[in-house]
C-alpha positions in Angstrom: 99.4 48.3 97.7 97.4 51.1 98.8 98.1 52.2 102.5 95.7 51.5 104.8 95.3 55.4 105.8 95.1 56.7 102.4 91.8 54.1 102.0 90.4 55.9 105.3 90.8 58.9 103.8 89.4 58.3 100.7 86.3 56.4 102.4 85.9 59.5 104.7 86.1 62.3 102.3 83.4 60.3 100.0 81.4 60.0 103.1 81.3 63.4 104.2 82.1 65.5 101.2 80.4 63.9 98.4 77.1 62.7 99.7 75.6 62.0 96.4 77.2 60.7 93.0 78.6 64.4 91.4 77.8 66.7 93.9 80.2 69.1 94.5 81.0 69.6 98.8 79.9 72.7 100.4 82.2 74.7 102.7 81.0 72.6 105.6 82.1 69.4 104.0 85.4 70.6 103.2 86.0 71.6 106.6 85.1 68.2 107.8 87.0 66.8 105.5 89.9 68.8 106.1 89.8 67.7 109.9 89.0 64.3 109.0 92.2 64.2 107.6 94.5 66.0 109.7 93.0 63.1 112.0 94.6 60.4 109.9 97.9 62.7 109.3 99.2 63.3 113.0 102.1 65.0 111.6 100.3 67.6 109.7 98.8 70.6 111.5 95.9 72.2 110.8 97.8 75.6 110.1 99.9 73.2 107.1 96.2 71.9 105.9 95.0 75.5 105.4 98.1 76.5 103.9 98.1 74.3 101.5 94.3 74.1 100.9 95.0 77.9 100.2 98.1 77.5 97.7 95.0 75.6 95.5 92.5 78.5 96.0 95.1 81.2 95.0 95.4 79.2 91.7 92.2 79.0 91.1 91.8 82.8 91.6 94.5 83.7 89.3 93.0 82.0 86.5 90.0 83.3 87.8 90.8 87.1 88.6 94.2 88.1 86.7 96.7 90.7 88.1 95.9 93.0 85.1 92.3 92.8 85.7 92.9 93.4 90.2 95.0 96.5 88.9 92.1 98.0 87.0 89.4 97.6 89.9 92.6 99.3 92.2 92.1 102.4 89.6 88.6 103.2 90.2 87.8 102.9 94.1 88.6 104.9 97.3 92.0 105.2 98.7 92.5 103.2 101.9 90.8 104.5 105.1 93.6 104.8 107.7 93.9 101.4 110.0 97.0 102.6 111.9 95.5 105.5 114.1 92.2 103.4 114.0 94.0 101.1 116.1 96.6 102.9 118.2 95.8 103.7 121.4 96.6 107.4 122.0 94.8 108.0 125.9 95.3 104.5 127.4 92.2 103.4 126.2 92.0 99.9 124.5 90.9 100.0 121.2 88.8 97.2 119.1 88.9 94.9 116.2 86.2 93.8 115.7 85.5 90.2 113.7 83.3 88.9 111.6 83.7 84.8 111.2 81.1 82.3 110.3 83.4 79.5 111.8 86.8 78.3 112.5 88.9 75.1 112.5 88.5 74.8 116.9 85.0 76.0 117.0 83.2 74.6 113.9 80.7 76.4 112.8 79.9 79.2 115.4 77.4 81.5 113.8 75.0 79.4 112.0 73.3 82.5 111.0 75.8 84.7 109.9 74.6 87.8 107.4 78.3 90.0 107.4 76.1 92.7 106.8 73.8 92.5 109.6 76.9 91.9 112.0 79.3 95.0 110.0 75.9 97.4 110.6 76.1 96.1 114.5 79.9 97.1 114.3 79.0 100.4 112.9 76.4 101.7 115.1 78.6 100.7 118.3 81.4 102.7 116.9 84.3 99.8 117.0 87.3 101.6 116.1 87.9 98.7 112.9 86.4 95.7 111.4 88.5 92.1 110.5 87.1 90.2 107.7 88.0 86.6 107.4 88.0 86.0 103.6 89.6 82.2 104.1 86.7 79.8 102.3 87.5 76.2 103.7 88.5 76.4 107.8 86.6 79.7 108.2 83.6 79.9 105.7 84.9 83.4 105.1 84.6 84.9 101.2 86.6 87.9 99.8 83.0 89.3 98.5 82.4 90.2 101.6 85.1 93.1 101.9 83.3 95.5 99.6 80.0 94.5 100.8 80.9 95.2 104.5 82.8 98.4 103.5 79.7 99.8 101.9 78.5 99.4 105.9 80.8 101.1 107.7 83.2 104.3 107.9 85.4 102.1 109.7 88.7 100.6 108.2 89.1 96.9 106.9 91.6 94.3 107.9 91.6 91.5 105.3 92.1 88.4 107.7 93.5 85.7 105.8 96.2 83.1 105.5 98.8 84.8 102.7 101.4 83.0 100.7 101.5 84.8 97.9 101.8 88.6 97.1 99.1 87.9 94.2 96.6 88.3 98.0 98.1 91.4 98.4 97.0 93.0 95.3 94.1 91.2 95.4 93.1 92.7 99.2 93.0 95.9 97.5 91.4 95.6 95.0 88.6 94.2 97.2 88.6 97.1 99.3 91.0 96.2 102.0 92.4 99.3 103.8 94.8 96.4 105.8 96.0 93.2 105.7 97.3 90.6 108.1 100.5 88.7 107.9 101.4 85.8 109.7 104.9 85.4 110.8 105.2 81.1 111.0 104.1 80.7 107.3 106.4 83.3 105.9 109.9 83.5 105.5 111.9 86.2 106.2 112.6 87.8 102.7 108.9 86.7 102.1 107.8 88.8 105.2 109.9 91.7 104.6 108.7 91.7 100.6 104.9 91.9 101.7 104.7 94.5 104.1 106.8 96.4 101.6 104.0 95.6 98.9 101.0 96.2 101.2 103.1 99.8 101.7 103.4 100.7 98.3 99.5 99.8 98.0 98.8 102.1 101.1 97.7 99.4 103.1 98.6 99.1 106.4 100.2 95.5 108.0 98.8 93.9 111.3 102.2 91.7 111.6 101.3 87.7 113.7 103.5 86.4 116.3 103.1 84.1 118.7 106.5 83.6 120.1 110.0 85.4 120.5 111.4 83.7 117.5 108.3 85.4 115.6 108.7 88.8 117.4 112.6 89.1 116.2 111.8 88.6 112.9 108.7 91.7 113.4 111.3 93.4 114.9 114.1 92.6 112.4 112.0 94.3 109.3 110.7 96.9 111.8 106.4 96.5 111.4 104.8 99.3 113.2 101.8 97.5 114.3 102.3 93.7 115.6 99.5 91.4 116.7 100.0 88.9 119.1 98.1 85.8 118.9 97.5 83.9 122.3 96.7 81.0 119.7 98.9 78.0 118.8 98.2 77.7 115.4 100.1 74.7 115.5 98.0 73.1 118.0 95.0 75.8 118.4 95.0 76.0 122.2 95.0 79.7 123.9 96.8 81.5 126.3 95.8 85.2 127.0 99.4 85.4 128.9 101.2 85.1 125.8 100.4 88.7 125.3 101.9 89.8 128.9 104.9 87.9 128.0 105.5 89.0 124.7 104.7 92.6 125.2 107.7 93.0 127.8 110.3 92.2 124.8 108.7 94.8 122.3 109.8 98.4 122.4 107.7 101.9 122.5 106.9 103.3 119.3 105.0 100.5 118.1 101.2 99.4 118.3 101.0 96.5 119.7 97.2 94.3 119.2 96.2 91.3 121.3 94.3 88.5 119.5 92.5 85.8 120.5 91.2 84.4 123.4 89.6 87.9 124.8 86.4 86.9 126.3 86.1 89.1 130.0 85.8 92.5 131.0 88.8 91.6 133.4 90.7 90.6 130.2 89.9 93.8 128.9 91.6 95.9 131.7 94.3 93.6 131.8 95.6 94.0 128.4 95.0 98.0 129.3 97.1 97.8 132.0 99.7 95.8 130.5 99.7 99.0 128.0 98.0 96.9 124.5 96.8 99.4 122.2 93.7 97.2 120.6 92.0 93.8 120.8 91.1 92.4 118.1 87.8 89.9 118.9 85.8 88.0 117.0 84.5 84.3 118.6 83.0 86.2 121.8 81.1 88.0 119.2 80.2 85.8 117.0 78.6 83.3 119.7 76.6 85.8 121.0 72.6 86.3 120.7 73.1 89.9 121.1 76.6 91.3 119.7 75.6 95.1 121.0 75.4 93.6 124.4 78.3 91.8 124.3 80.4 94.6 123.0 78.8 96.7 125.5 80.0 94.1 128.3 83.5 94.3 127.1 84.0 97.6 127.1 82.2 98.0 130.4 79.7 100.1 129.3 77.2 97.4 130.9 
């Protein structure tokens, strides 16, 4: 017999992915679908759904995109603008990441308007000091197009933003045009973490390395990334707390750039993180739900 939840599942992603006899879902359905069924799966988190939604995409793109055919696109573009010194603070002053992101698994869909090169021109012409680019397709509406596109924009570096599992992303971030790349510390292990930023190295891409707790921040430690990011999101159960950076920063040591993520939405939170002595924030939500990004950049900064 066919469990009960597994017939709710199948009755809700026919309902809200597949509207009409063959059509294939959009990336809105999927993310309703996706949160449909983390709904009926309590023990799954949303960070194991996009993890494993992105094991399928990175199989997809391999048939798609081989690693012969990444290394050939590697061979004929620029080398990588540097993302390090874009982001470390050297006069006390806070400097920005800024994000562009269509959507997200807590917010839905939060620019229903987004153009990525609209935004990356609005980035440029307010001087942000980098640019994250979510390229995750299901949770985020994000597309690895976008990289080169946005890059044609701007003289500012590139932080692929993405969920990676697989050093196939790594290759495949520069090839795209990535000058960085982020890696997340609870989906890697620590071989796997220690293997990457050594990749993203010998591609001359710089690493913006996730924690969110001490466990997390022993193991950036333990393989010694220069620039860690510390997320004031749960991405276990998506709720934020902008004192996760004050707490975390205390137990990291000078000499390496530290970036606060998530959850920066005030001036106040601004010159807090300065105080607390955070090199860059990297924001992208407070942007993306605003009418007038300039203005809201300008706000942050306190230029307003």
């Amino acid at each position: 017999m066919v469990p009960q939840s597994m017939l709710i599942e199948r009755t809700l992603f026919h309902s809200i992915s597949c509207p009409h006899q063959g059509q294939q879902p959009n990336r809105l359905q999927l993310l309703l679908k996706n949160r449909a069924h983390t709904l009926y799966n309590p023990g799954m988190s949303v960070l194991h759904e996009i993890v494993q939604q992105k094991k399928v995409r990175i199989a997809v793109a391999k048939r798609k995109r081989p690693v012969g055919e990444l290394r050939s696109f590697i061979r004929g573009i620029d080398r990588p603008r540097d993302f390090t010194a874009a982001v470390t603070s050297d006069s006390g002053q806070l400097k920005l990441i800024a994000e562009l992101k269509k959507a997200s698994p807590s917010k839905g869909l939060i620019r229903p308007d987004f153009d990525h090169r609209a935004i990356a021109s609005i980035y440029e012409s307010k001087g942000v000091d980098a640019l994250s680019v979510l390229t995750e397709e299901d949770f985020f509406q994000g597309d690895i197009e976008y990289l080169p596109e946005v890059r044609a924009l701007t003289s500012r570096p590139l932080l692929r933003k993405d969920f990676l599992v697989d050093d196939y992303q790594i290759l495949e971030a520069r090839a795209y045009q990535a000058d960085a790349i982020l890696l997340i510390a609870s989906i890697l292990e620590r071989n796997q973490a220690a293997e990457y930023l050594s990749y993203a190295r010998e591609l001359g891409m710089a690493v913006l390395f996730e924690v969110h707790d001490l466990k997390e921040l022993e193991l950036a430690l333990l393989i010694n990334v220069p620039i860690i990011g510390i997320n004031n999101r749960n991405l276990k159960t998506l709720q934020i707390n902008l004192e996760t950076t004050f707490q975390l920063r205390k137990e990291i040591p000078k000499g390496k750039t530290v970036v606060s993520e998530s959850g920066i939405s005030s001036r106040q939170d601004v010159l807090r993180l300065a105080e607390a002595g955070i090199d860059a924030m990297l924001v992208g939500s407070s942007f993306m739900a605003s009418p007038d990004i300039g203005r809201r950049i300008d706000e942050l900064r306190g230029a307003i």
